[in-house]
Every structure is written in structure tokens, then in C-alpha cells.
N, C-alpha and C positions, 0 to 999 in steps of 0.2 A: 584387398586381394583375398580371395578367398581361398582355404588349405585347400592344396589337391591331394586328398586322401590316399592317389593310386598308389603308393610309394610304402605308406605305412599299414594300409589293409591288407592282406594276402588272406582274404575271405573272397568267395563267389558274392555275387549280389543277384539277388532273387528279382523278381520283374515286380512282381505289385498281388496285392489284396482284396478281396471281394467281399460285398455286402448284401445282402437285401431284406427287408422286412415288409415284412403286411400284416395291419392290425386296427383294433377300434381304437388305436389313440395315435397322439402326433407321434411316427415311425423316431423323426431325426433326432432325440435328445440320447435315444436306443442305440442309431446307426454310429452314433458319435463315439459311445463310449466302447462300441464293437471296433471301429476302426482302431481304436486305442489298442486293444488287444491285439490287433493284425499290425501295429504299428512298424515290429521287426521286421515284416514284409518289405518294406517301402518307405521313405524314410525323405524324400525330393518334395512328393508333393500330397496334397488331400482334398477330397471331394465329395459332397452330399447332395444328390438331386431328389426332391421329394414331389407330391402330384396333389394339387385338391385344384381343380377346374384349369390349372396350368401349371406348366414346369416350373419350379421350382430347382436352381442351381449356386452353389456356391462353392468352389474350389480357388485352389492356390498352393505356388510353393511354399513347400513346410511342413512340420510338421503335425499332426490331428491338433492339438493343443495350440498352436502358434497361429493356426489358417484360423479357428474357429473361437468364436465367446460364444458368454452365453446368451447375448442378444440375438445372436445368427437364428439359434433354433427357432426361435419367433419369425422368423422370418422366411424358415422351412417348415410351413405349416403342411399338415397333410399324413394320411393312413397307409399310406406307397411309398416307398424311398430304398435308392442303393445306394450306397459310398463305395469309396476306394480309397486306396493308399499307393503310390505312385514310387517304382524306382526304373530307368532308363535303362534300355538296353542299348537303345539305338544313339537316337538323342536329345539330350534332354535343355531343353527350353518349359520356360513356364507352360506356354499352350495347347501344353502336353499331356496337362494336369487333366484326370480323366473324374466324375464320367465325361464324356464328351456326349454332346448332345443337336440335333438339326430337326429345325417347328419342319415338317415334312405334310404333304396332301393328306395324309393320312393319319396325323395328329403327332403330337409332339414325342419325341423316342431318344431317351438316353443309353448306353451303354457304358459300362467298367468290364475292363478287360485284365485277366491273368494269364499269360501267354505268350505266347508270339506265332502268326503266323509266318508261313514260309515262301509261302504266295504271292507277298503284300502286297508288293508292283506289280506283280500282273494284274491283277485285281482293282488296283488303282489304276492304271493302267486302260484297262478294258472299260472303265466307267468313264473314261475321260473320255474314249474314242467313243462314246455313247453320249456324250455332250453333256454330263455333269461335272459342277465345277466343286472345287473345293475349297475349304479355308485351310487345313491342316494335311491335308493329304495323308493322312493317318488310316493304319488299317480299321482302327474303331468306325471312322469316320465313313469308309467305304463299307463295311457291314452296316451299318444305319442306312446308307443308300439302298446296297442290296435288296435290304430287308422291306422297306418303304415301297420300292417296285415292286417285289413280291405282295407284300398284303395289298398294292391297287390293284393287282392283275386276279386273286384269287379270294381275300373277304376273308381268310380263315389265317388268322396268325400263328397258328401251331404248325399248320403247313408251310406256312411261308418262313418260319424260323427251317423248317425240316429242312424245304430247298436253297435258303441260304449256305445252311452245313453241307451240304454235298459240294458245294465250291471252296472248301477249305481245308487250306492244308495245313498242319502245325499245330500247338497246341491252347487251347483255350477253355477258362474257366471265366463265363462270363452272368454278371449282372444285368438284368435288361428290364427297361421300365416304356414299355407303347401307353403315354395316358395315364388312365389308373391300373394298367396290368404290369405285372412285375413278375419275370422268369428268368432261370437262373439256369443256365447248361453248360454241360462239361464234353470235352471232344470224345470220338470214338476210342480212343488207348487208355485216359484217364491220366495223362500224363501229371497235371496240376487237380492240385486237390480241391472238394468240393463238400458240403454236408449241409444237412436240413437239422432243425429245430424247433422246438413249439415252447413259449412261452409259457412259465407254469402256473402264470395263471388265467390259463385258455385265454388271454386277448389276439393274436395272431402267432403266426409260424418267420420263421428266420431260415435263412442259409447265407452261411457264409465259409471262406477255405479254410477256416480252424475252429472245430471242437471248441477250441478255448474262447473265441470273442461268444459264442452259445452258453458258455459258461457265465460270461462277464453280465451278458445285459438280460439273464435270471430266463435262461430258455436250455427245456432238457434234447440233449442229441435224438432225434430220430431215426436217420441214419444218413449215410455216405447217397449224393449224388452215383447214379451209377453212372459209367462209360457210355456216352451214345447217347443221354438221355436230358430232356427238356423237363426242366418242372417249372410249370405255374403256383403262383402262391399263393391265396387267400387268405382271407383272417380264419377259417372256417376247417383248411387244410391242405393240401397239397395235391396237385390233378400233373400225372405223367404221359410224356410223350414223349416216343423214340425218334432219336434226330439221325441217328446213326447206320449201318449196318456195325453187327457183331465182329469186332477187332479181338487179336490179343492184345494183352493189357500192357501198359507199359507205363509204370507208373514212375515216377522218379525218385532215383532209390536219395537223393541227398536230400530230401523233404524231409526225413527220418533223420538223416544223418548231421543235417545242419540248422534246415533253413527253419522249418516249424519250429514255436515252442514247445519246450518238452513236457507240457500240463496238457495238450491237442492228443486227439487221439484221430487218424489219419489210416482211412480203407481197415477197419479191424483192427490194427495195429498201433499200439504203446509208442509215441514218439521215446519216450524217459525208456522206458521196457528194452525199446528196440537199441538205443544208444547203450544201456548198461548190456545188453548181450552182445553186442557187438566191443566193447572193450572186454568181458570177459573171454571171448573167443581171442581177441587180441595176445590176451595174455597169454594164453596157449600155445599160440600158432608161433608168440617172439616171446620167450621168455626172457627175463634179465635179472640177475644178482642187483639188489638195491636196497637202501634204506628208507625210501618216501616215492609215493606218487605223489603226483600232482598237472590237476589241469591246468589249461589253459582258461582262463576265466572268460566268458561264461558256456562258450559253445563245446570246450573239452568237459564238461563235470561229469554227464551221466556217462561217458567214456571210460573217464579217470575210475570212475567208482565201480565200473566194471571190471575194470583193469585191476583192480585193488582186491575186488574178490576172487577174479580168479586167478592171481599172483600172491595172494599169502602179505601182499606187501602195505605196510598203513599205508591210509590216502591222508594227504594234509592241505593246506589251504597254501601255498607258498607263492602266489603269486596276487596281489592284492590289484582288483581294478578300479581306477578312476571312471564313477559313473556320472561325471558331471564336463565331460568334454565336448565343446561345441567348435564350431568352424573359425577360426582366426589364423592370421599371417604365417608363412611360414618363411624359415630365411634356406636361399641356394644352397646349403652346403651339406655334412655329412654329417657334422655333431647336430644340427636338428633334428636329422634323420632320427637320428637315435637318440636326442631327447622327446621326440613327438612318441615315441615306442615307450619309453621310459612314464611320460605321460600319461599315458595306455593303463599298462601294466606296470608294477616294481615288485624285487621280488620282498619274500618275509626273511631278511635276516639268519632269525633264531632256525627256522625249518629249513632254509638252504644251507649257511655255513658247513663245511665239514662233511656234510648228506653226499651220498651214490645218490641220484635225485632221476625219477622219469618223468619227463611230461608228456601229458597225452592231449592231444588234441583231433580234430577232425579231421583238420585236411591240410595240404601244403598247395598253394597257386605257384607264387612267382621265388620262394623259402626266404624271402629277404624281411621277413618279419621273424619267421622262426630263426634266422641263424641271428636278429637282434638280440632275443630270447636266449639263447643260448649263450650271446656272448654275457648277457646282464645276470644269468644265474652264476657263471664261472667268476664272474666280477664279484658277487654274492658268497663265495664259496667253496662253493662245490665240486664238489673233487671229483666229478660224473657225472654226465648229462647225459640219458640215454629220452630219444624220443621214440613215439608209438602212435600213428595216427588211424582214425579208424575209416578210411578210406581208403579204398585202392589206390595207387599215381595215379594222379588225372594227366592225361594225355593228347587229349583229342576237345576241340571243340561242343559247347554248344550251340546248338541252333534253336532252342525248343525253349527259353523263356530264363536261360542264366547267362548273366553277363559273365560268359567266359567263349569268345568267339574268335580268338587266335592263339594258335600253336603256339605261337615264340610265347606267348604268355607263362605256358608251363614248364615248368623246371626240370618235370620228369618227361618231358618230351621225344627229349634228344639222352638223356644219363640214367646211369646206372642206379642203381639206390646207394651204392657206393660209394658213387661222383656225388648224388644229391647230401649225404653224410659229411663227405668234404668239404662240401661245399656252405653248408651251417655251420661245421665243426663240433656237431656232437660225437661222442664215444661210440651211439651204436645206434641206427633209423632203421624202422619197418611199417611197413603199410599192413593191414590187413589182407588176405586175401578177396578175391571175389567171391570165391564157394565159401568163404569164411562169411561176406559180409552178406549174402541172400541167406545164407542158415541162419544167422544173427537175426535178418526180418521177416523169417514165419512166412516167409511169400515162396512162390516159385519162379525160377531166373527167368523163365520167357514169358512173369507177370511184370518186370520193372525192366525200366528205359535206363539202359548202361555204357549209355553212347561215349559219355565221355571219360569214361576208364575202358571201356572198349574197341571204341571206334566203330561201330556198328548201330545204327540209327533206327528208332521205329519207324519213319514214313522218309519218301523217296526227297534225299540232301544231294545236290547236282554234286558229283565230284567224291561223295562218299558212300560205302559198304551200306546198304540198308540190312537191317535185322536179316536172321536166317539166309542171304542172300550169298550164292557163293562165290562170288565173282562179282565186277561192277561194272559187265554189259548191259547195257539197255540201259543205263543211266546219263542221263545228258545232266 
């Protein structure tokens, strides 16, 4: 029986990671070790489609290491290739594992998708009443269609991706490989991140949605995908087209806050940078009497460290993680509960006992992981547990590519920060602000998508407040 995680994570989980390469050597040995880098992305399943006179496909559940050896890449031969990294929003079965790909009239067409549209049924929907059949009924699956009618009808693939994007709604960073071409676009808001890179030693160009796999497989950052826009890759350079009309931006401020690694650098912007000024603002905004910071291992540190300098207060290491925990049995009751947490995390003894102790972390989902935390430092110690998380309460659903898609999920939904305090039993909980936490990222608040601390959506969610929108007439 496999763990169900829900219980012991109170993290968001991000949709998935994107690839693509073009060069004068085999792309897949590169894509492999980029997906590795993007691995935090996604973490269910992995996939490598590469092109030399035919497609070339190899995915599955798991993860980049477990899906792939090293015979595979012999077996992805070829100067073209995208990969992915795979986590479910919706649902996750193996044949989910993306890219996803269909031999079409017009030659063979993969796609990897970072996203989610909002669409998807209608869209699947509308091709079926058009007499196409499916294997997956996947929105991937339906943009390959789209797209495939479009290049029979018009011969010009830049065009035919252009009129594909004008039938979609939601957000997407996607890898796309028609043949030997390989292009890589990001939706009109910019919601999921996207970036170019050129190998430094001139054999082709890269883009993938972190800085950091550009770093890994020896390619310098060029710059950021913009919003709206289509890039083709070559080994030679990069050839853009607008897929879009001009949106405001809306980028997703917890890409910063959580989900990137903090070595990525994302739209101009310091993932690590953005995280340490967002806990030193933290500090500010909640101050507390105490003798130790401490994160939450690994996603609270550039937080903590922020928090540290602008509180006066030493940061120490007080909570050590087990980075060797895979999937196994879990048993019904509540002392697993909290030995699977235990597992996790333990605290350090010498740095708890006795300590006023704050942890900072990013964010709180469902607080049944942090009031675990809470209760194992007190067990630990400490005579004080004061928490600091450097997110607003998340409140409100996403729709736009984070598996967080029901209210009752959040804890701060319905309660006070007060209620949420009692309810872990620390001494003292504060969230950052929102004007706290767009000062923190050097952006301006009507450049980031803050739907789910806000409740206010970049593009039209039946049932919810779109951005700027003052009322929710005209919304079905």
C-alpha cells in the first residue's frame, strides 16, 4: 500500500517542469540531467521525447533517476528534445506522464506542459463534437490536435501555434517539439515561469522553467521567456514570435516564495534574494522576544535567515531533515501520524531545550503538519514557540497550476490568525503581509497573480472575482 502523503505534507504541490534543447549533439543525456534540476517541480512521473527522422519517446512513473539509465539515452538519439517532470493536479495515473505525444498528418508532435488550463473540457469537448477521438483526453492531448489542424489548414507553424493560444484560457509554460522543431511558450500573464539559455560552448540554446537546470547542464541564462511570446530554438539561436496580445502580468508570487529552487533566478528576480527579504520584512511587520530562529527545513531557510537579520536574533539549525524518505506503509492511527512527521523532521536537542524558539517557514495549507512541529519542539524543550510564515493566509483556491483547489483545505479560510494559533498551539503566529510580501519581490502588485491570498483571479474562474473586477456580474 502506498503512503498517502495528504495527511503529513501541508505544502502546495506545483504542476510540473519543462525542457527543451537544440544542438549539434545528442540533446537527451543534457535533458536528463536538466530534468534533475527541475526534479522539485514534480516528483510522480518523467519524460524525454527526442527527434532524428522519428520520435523518440520515453517516460514513466517516478522519478528522473528511477524512470531513466543510462542505456535509455542511446536509445534517445537525436539534436531536438523536451522533457518534463510530472506532478497531478487533476489525476494522476501513469498515462499522464507527459510529454504526450500523437504521429498526426502533419508529422509527429510532442508537447510538456506546465500549467493548467481552465478550458480543458470545453476544448476536449468541442474536438470530440468535431469527430476526433482520444486516448487520454488530456488537455495536452487536445492542444496537439488543435495544433495539427491548424498547421494542415495554413503551412506556417508559428501561425498555427499563434491561433492555437487564442483558444486558451489558463496558464501555460509549454515545451513543443513538430519533427525536428522545438518551441517553447509561455501564456499571455506569465503566470508559470519560463527562460532561455545558450550553452557555453556555442553547441545549442536551452530553455527550461528554472535558471537553475541552465546552470546544471553548463548553459549561460539569456533571458526570461516573455508573456505572450513563442520561441523557436535552434542550435544557431533563438527566432521569436508573439502568440499573445499584451496582458498585465501576473506572475505567481509563490514560485518566489516556495516552489523554485532558491539557486533560479525567475523574471529578474533572486529566488534566495526574494525569500531573505521577505523574512526580513517579516521581522519587522511581527516582531518577537526570542533566543533562536529556526527554519523549517528546507523550504523556510532563506526565510529564517531573513528573519534573523532583521530581528537581531541568531538563526540556528534546530530542526534536522531526513533526506532519505521514500513511499512505504503507513498504519490508520495517530501515533503514525506523528511518527511519519517525526520522520520528516526531528528537532536538535541542544538548540531547542530551554530556547524562546521561532520557526519560520513559508506557508501553512491544512496547519496539521505545523501544530506536529510545534508539539515536537515543546517535547524538545522549549519554553516558546513563536511561528512566522512568510506568506499571507492562503484562503482561496487555485485554479492556475497549484494543487490547492478547495477551500475546506485551508485552515485560514474560515479563522482568525488567533483561531489558527490555537489551533497548532504556538505562543504567537503571523503571516506576512501582502504589501509586505510584493515590497519583499521588487515587482509591482498588479505584476503577480495573488488569487489565492486574495481571492481575485488574473482570467475569467466561473464563480470567482476576476483581477481588478468590481463585482462578479457578467461571470458565469
Amino acid at each position: 500500500m502506498n503512503l498517502d502523503t495528504s495527511d503529513i505534507s501541508d505544502k502546495p504541490k506545483e504542476a510540473c517542469g519543462v525542457i527543451a534543447i537544440v544542438a549539434d549533439k545528442d540533446v537527451s543525456p543534457y535533458i536528463y540531467y536538466g530534468l534533475r534540476a527541475l526534479q522539485h517541480r514534480g516528483q510522480e512521473a518523467s519524460g524525454i521525447a527526442t527527434y532524428k527522422g522519428e520520435l523518440k519517446v520515453k517516460k514513466g512513473p517516478g522519478l528522473v533517476a528511477d524512470v531513466f539509465k543510462s542505456e535509455d539515452m542511446e536509445k534517445l538519439p537525436g539534436k531536438v528534445g523536451i522533457g518534463h517532470v510530472y506532478y497531478s493536479i487533476k489525476v494522476s495515473k501513469p498515462e499522464n506522464a507527459q510529454p504526450q505525444f500523437l504521429r498526426t498528418g502533419v508529422g509527429d508532435i510532442a508537447i510538456a506542459h506546465n500549467g493548467i488550463l481552465v478550458n480543458s473540457q470545453q476544448l476536449v469537448d468541442k474536438l470530440k463534437k468535431a469527430g476526433k477521438h482520444f486516448i487520454h483526453e488530456s488537455e495536452e492531448e487536445a492542444v496537439i490536435m488543435m495544433l495539427a489542424d491548424e498547421i494542415r489548414s495554413i503551412d506556417d507553424i508559428p501561425r498555427a501555434i499563434k491561433n492555437v493560444c487564442k483558444e486558451l484560457i489558463g496558464s501555460y509554460a509549454f515545451s513543443l517539439m513538430i519533427n525536428d522543431r522545438a518551441f517553447v511558450l509561455r501564456d499571455p500573464y506569465g503566470i508559470r515561469p519560463l527562460c532561455l539559455g545558450k550553452f557555453k560552448d556555442g553547441s545549442g540554446y536551452v530553455a527550461a522553467s528554472e535558471s537553475v537546470a541552465l546552470d546544471i547542464v553548463g548553459a549561460d541564462f539569456v533571458r526570461d521567456v516573455m508573456p505572450g511570446e513563442a520561441v523557436e530554438l535552434t542550435k544557431d539561436g533563438f527566432k521569436s514570435h508573439n502568440i499573445g496580445p499584451a496582458m498585465s502580468r501576473a506572475h505567481c508570487f509563490f514560485e518566489w516564495v516556495y516552489f523554485a529552487r532558491a539557486d533560479s533566478i525567475i523574471d529578474k528576480v533572486s529566488v534566495y534574494e526574494a525569500r531573505k527579504r521577505i523574512g526580513w520584512r517579516l521581522a519587522k511587520e511581527s516582531p518577537v522576544i526570542a533566543d533562536v530562529v529556526m527554519p523549517i527545513p528546507d523550504s523556510g531557510r532563506g526565510h529564517a535567515y531573513g528573519f534573523s537579520l532583521g530581528s537581531g536574533i541568531k538563526m540556528n539549525e534546530g530542526l534536522m531533515k531526513n533526506r532519505y524518505i521514500h513511499r512505504t506503509f503507513i498504519m490508520p492511527n495517530q501515533d503514525a501520524r506523528d511518527i511519519s512527521v517525526r520522520e520528516k523532521v526531528n528537532p536538535v536537542r541542544a538548540v531547542v531545550e530551554g530556547k524562546r524558539v521561532v520557526i519560520v517557514d513559508d506557508s501553512i495549507v491544512r496547519g496539521t503538519t505545523m501544530k506536529r512541529i510545534v508539539k515536537m519542539l515543546r517535547e524538545g524543550g522549549a519554553t516558546e514557540v513563536h511561528v512566522r510564515i512568510g506568506s499571507p493566509p492562503l484562503i482561496a483556491p487555485c485554479y492556475l497550476g497549484i494543487d490547492m483547489t478547495d477551500r475546506d483545505q485551508f485552515i485560514a479560510s474560515d479563522r482568525s490568525i488567533e483561531d489558527i494559533r490555537e489551533v497548532i498551539n504556538s505562543d504567537s503566529l503571523a503571516y506576512i503581509s501582502v504589501d509586505g510580501l510584493v515590497e519583499a519581490l521588487n515587482m509591482e502588485r498588479d505584476d503577480l497573480c495573488l488569487g489565492c491570498v486574495s481571492s481575485e483571479y488574473p482570467v475569467n474562474i466561473p464563480g470567482e472575482r476576476r483581477r481588478f473586477q468590481k463585482t462578479l456580474e457578467g461571470f458565469v
